[in-house]
N, C-alpha and C positions, 0 to 999 in steps of 0.2 A: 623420844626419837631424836637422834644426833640431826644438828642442823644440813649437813651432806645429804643425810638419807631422803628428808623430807624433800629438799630441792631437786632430787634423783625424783621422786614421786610425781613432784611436779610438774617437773620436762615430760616424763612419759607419760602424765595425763595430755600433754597437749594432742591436738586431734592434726593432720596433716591438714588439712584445710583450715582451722583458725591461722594457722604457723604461715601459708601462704598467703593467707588475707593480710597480713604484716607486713610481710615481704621480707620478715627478717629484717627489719628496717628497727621498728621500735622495739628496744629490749630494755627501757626502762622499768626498775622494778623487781625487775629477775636478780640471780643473786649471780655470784660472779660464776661460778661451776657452772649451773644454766647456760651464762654466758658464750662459755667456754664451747660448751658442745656445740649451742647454737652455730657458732661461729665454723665452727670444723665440718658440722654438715653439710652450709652453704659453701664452704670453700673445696666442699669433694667430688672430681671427675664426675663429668654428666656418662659418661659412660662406667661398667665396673669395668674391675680387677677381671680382663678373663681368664686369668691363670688360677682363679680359686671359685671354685666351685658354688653355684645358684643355689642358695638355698631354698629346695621346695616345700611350702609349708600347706602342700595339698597333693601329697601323692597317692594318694586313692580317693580321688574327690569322683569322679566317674562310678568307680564300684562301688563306694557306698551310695550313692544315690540311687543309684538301682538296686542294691539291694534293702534298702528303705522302701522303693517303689514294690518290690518282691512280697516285703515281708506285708504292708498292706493287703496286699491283693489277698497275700493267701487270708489274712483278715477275715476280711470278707468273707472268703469260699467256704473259711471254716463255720461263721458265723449263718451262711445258709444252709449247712450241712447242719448245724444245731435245732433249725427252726424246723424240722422233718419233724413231724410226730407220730404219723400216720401211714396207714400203706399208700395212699390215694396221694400223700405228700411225695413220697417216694418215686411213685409212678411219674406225677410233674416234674417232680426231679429229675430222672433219664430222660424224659422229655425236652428238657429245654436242654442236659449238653448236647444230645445229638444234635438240635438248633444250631447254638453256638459253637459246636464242633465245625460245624457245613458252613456256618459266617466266617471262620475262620481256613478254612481250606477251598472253598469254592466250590463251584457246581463241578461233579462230572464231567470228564470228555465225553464228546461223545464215541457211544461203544461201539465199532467197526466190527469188518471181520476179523477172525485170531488169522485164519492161513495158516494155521499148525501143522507142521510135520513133524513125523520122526527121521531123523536124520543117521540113525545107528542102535541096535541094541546087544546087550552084552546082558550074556546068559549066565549066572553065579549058583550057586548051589542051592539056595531057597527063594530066591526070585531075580527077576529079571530088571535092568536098567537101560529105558530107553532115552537117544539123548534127544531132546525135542526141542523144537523155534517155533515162537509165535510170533503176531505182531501187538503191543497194547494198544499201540498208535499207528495208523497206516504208514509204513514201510519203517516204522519205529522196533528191531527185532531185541527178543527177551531170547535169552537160551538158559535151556533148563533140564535136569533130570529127570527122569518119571522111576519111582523104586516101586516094582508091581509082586507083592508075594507072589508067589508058584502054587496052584492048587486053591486056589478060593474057588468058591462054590457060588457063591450069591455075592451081593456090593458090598462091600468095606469100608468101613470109617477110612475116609482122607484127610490129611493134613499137608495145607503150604507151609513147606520152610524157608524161614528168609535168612538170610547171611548176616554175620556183623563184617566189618571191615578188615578182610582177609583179601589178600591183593590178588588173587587166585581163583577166590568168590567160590559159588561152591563145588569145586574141586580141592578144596583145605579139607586137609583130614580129619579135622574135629565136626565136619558137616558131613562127612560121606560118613563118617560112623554114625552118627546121629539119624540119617535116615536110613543107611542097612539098619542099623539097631531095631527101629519101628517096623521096616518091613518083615524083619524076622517076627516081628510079634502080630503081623497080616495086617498091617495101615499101609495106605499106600499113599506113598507121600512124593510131592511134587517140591524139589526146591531150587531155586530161579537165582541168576546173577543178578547184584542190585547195577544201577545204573554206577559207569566207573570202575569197573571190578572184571574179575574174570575176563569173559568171551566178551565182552561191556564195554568197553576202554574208549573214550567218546575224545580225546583229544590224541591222537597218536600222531607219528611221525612215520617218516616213509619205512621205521623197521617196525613199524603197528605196533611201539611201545609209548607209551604216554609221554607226551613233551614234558607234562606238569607234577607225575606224580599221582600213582594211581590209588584212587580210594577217598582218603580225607581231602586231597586236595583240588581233587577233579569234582568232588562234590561241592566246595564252597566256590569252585570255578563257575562252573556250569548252574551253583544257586542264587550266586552274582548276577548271572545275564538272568535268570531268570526273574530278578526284582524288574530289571530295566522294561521289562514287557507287562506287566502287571500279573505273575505266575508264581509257585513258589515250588522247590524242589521237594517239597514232604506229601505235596499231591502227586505230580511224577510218581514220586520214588509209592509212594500209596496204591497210583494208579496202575503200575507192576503187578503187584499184590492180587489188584481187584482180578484183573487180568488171568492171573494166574489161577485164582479161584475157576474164573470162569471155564478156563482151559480142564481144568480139576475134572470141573461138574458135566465135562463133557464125554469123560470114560466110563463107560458100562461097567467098570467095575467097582466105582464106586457108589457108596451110600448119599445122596444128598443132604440128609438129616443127618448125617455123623460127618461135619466138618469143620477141622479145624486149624489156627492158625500158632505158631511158634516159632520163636527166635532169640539168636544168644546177641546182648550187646547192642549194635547197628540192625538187628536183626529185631534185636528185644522191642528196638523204635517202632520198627516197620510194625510189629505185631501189635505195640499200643496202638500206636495212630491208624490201625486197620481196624481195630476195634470202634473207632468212633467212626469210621467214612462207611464202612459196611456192616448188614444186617446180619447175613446169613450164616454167620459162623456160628457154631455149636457148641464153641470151649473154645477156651483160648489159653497161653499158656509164654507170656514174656519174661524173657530171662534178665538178670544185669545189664535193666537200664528203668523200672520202674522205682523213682524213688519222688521227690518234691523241686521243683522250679526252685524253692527257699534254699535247699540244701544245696544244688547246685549252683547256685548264685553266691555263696554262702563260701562253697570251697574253691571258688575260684574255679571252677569246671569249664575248659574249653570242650565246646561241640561246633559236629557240624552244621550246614546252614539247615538239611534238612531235620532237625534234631529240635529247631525255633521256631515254629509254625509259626506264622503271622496273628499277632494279637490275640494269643491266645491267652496271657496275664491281663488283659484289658478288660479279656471276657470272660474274667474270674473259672480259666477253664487251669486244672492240673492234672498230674498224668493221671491220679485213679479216677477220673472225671472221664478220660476214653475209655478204661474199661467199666464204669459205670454204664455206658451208653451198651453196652452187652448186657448191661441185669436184665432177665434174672438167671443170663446163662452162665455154666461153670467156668469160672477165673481163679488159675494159679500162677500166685507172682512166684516170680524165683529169684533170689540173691544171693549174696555171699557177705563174708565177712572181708576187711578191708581191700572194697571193690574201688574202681571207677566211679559208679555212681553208687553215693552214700545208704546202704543199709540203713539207715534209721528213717533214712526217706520212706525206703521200701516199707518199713514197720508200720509209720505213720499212712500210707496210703493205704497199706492190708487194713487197719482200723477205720478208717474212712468208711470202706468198700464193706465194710464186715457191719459198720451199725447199718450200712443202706440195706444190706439184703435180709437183717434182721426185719425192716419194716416190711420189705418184701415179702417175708415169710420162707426165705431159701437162703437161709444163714449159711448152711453145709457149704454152697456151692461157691463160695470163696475160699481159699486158703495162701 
């Protein structure tokens, strides 16, 4: 090794703190190059150059650490998911997420009256649509659709549908097809503005248009204030849901035992996280938004705040972990190929869900 290289070697092993316990004072010993630098660094502007640019030697020091913490956790989850053997394991299993579902979302409000009206209905060639308001929360109003086939004879299977982030909420055509489609096939299906949306619109101005931007933004608004009170907007937006159900189970013409809940995207959410805060659904059925905490952390996946339930990585909970808390009732994830949220997610959680109800003994009823 040429003499230059070696003394290059040796400058850069100095550490910055032996270099100031000198003071740059003693450089007996060093060779003249050494010297040289030394000299140049103590003689350079306590402030930089700001016409050239910081070099940052940590620009994803934040997202990998979380997804370091991410990838853990799922660790774990998978690592309890392995130690199942048994049906009776299985059953503790759904046991404790529902637990740790509830620790992470909180107690119920308490459930008031709805005060449900109809407010209008419109008569279509195989059933009828009434526009209905309830309240979930006293003078808190939800407004909603009701699609009631024409000619049922006894109760029908019901289904809530939830919206994804359609600024319109559901008066967006991809949702009024969705539920004519089901009513034509005699479900009668009830589907509700989420909060921020539609007839929804919680920050408006004097032309009752949103100051802030309706949808995503009115949701991490509104799930901002609700950190500052100890509350979080995935129960709200949950608490809708329940609401609705309840509203559901209050028409003659439906079946109690046949009900169930679905949703595309934003809607997909509402239907996970419904699955683990209530009992009573009977099937359930989320669209393009079932996939892994990992993945999304993973692609850099912006959500919104209701989308982060509180601590629910902490407490080794992931999304087939809510529709876990349904076994051993029927669960069909739905996804797509290069979605928003990563399909392989989606794979990975059908397999999850798929050995549990194997222990369960109702393998069929996931897909």
């Amino acid at each position: 090794m040429s003499g230059s290289k070696q003394a290059i070697d040796r400058f850069e092993t100095l550490s910055r703190r032996s270099f100031l316990q000198t003071g740059g004072v003693s450089l007996v010993g060093l060779s003249l190059l050494e010297n040289l630098v030394i000299q140049e660094l103590a003689a350079a502007p306590a402030k930089p150059d700001q016409t050239v640019p910081a070099l940052n030697r940590f620009p994803r020091m934040v997202q990998e650490y979380f997804v370091d913490r991410v990838r853990e956790q799922e660790a774990k989850t998978i690592a309890r998911l392995d130690s199942l053997k048994t049906k009776a394991d299985a059953e503790a299993y759904v046991s404790s997420v529902q637990k740790r579902i509830r620790e992470a979302f909180g107690p119920n409000p308490e459930r008031t009256p709805l005060n449900a009206r109809v407010t209008k209905t419109t008569d279509r060639d195989t059933y009828t649509i009434e526009n209905v308001i309830f309240e979930s929360r006293p003078g808190f109003f939800v407004t909603a659709n009701l699609y009631l086939p024409k000619g049922i004879t006894k109760p029908a299977p019901g289904v809530v549908g939830t919206c994804g982030h359609s600024h319109n909420g559901k008066a967006e055509t991809a949702y009024q097809s969705f539920s004519q489609g089901l009513a034509r096939k005699g479900y009668v299906v009830l589907i509700y503005d989420p909060i921020g949306q539609g007839e929804r619109v919680q920050y408006s101005g004097d032309d009752l248009k949103s100051t802030i931007g309706v949808g995503v933004r009115e949701h991490l608004h509104g799930g901002n204030q609700q950190f500052l009170v100890g509350e979080n907007l995935s129960m709200w937006r949950a608490w809708d849901g329940i609401r609705a159900l309840d509203y559901l189970l209050t028409r003659k013409e439906v079946d109690p035992q046949q009900v169930g809940v679905t949703g595309n995207s934003g809607g997909g959410t509402m239907t996970t996280w419904l699955c683990g805060v209530e009992p009573r659904w009977s099937m359930a059925a989320p669209s393009c938004f079932v996939t892994t905490f990992r993945r999304n952390m993973e692609n850099e996946l912006p959500a919104d705040t209701e989308q982060c339930p509180p601590k629910v990585l902490a407490l080794e909970l992931d999304h087939a972990d809510f529709l876990a808390a349904q076994a051993p009732n029927p669960v069909r994830i739905l996804s797509k190929e290069r979605d928003y949220f990563d399909v392989r997610g989606a794979r990975e959680a059908y397999l999850r869900l798929k050995r549990l109800y194997k222990l369960l003994g109702k393998e069929d009823n996931v897909s």
